[in-house]
C-alpha positions in Angstrom: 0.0 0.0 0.0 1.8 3.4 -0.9 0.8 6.5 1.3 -2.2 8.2 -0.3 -2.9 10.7 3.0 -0.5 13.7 3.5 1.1 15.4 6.7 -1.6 17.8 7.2 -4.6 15.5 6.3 -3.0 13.0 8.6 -2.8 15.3 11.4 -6.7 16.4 11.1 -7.7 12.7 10.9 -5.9 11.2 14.2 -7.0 14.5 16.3 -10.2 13.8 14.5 -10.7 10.1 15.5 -9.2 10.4 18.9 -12.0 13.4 19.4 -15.0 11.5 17.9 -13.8 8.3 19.8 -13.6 9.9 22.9 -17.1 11.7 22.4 -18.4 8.2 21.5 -16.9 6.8 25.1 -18.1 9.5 27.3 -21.5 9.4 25.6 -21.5 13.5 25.6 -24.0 13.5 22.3 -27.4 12.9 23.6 -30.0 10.3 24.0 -30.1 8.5 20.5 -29.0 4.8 21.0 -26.8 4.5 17.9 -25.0 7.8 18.2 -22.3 6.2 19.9 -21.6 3.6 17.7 -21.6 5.6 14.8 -18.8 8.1 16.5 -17.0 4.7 17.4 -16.8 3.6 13.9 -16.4 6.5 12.3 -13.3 8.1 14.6 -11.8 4.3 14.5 -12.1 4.3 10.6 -10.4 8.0 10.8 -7.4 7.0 13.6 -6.6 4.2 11.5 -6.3 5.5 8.3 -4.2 8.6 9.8 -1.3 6.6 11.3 -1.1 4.2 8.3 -1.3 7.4 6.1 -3.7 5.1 3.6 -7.1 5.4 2.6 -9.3 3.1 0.6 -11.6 5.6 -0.8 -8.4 8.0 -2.0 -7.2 5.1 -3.6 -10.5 4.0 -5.0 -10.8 7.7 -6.9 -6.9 8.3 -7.3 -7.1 11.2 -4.5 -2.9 11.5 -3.5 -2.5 13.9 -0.8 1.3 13.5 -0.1 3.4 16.4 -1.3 5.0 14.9 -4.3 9.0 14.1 -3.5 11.9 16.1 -4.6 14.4 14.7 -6.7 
């Protein structure tokens, strides 16, 4: 798997997913019964692909967001 997700991206995505994680744990977004699980899932999917710097929808469409490298 080559690295699709870039420095910045990569930053935004694991503060992203260790927010929406946490907000999923402490249960701080009302009532619904799913809420939770949906956070869970959706900051896990965000954590992960931040520290592996790959994404499977970026690939899927060809999105690169890696500053290309200097020769």
């Amino acid at each position: 798997m080559k690295a699709n997700v870039g420095s910045v991206e990569r930053l935004i995505r694991v503060v992203l997913g260790v927010v929406l994680i946490a907000l999923a744990v402490l249960g701080t977004l009302g009532p619904w019964m799913y809420t939770g699980i949906v956070l869970l899932v959706v900051g896990l999917v965000a954590l992960v692909t931040g520290l592996v710097r790959w994404c499977p929808a970026w690939a899927l469409f060809g999105v690169n967001t890696c500053s290309p490298k200097k020769a």
